[in-house]
PLY file of the C-alpha trace (Angstrom):
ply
format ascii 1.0
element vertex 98
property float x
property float y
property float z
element edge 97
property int vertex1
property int vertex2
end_header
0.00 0.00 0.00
2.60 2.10 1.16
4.75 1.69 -2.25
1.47 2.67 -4.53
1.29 6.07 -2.32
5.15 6.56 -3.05
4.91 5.75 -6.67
1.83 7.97 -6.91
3.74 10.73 -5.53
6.09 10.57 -7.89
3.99 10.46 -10.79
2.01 13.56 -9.36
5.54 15.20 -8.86
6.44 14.39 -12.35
3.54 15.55 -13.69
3.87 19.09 -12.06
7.45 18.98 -13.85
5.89 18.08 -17.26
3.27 20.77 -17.00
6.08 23.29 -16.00
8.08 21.75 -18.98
5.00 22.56 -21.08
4.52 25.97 -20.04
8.17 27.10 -21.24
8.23 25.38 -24.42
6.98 27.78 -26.99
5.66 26.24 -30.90
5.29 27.99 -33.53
3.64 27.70 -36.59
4.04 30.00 -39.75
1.77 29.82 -43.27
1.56 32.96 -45.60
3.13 35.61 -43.65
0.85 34.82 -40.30
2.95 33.58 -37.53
1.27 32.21 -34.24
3.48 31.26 -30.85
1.93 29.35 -28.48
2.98 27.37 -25.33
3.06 23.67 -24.96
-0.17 24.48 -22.70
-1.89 25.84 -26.12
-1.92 29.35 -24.63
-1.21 31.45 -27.59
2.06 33.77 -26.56
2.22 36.02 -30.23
0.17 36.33 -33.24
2.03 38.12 -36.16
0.51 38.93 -39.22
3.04 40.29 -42.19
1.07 43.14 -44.17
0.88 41.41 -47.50
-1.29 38.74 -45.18
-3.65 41.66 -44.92
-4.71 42.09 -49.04
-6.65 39.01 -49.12
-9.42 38.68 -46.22
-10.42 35.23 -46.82
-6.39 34.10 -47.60
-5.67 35.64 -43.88
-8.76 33.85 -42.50
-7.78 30.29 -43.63
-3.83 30.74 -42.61
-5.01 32.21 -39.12
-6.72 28.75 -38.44
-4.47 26.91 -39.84
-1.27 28.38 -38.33
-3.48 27.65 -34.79
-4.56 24.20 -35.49
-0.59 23.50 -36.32
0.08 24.57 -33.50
-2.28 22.98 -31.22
-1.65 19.81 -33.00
2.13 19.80 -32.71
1.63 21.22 -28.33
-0.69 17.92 -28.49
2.36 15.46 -29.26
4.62 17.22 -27.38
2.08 17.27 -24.35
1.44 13.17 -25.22
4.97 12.12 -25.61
6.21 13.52 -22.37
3.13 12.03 -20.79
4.22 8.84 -22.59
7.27 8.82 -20.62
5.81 9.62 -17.50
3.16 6.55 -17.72
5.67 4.39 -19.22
4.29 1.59 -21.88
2.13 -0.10 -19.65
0.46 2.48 -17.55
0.62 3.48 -14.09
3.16 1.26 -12.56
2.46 -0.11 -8.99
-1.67 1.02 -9.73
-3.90 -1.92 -10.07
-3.55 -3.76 -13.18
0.41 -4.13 -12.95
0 1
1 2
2 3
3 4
4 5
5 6
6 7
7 8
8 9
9 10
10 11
11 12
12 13
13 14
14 15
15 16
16 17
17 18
18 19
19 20
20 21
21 22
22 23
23 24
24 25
25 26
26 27
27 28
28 29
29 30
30 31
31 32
32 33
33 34
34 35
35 36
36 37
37 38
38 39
39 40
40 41
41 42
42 43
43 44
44 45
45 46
46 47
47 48
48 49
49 50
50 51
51 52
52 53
53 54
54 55
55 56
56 57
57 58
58 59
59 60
60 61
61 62
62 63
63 64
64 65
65 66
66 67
67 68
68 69
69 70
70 71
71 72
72 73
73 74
74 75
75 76
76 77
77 78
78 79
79 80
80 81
81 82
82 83
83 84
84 85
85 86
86 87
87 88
88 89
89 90
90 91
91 92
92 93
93 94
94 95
95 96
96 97
């Protein structure tokens, strides 16, 4: 009992480190001339739009959302592979089932 209470300690601890992790890591994601930034926590940091972006309203619309679905895609796989490592291959080690 006393070693699943340790172990899910640690994995709480870890995951405070991964979420920190997340929080620092910035992505960005770049289609004609729009630039977004946004953390690993998909909190957007910096939207830049270049001013030829701006001659073509439904151009700037489409590149917007795809510049932020990029980006929330590629936060998503960074989010899931350090998660990955955290629960290991088999799940939560030392929690029922193992």
């Amino acid at each position: 009992m006393f070693d699943k209470a340790k172990n899910l300690y640690k994995m709480q601890k870890q995951a405070r480190e991964i979420k920190s992790q997340l929080k620092k890591t910035h992505i960005e994601a770049e289609e004609n001339g729009i630039t977004v930034v946004i953390t690993g926590e998909q909190e957007v940091v910096e939207v830049k739009i270049a001013d030829e972006a701006l001659q073509d309203k439904k151009k700037l619309e489409k590149s917007l959302e795809n510049c932020f679905n990029k980006g929330v895609k590629k936060s998503q796989q960074i989010g899931a592979e350090l998660m990955k490592d955290l629960m290991g291959e088999g799940g939560f080690p030392g929690l029922g089932g193992q």
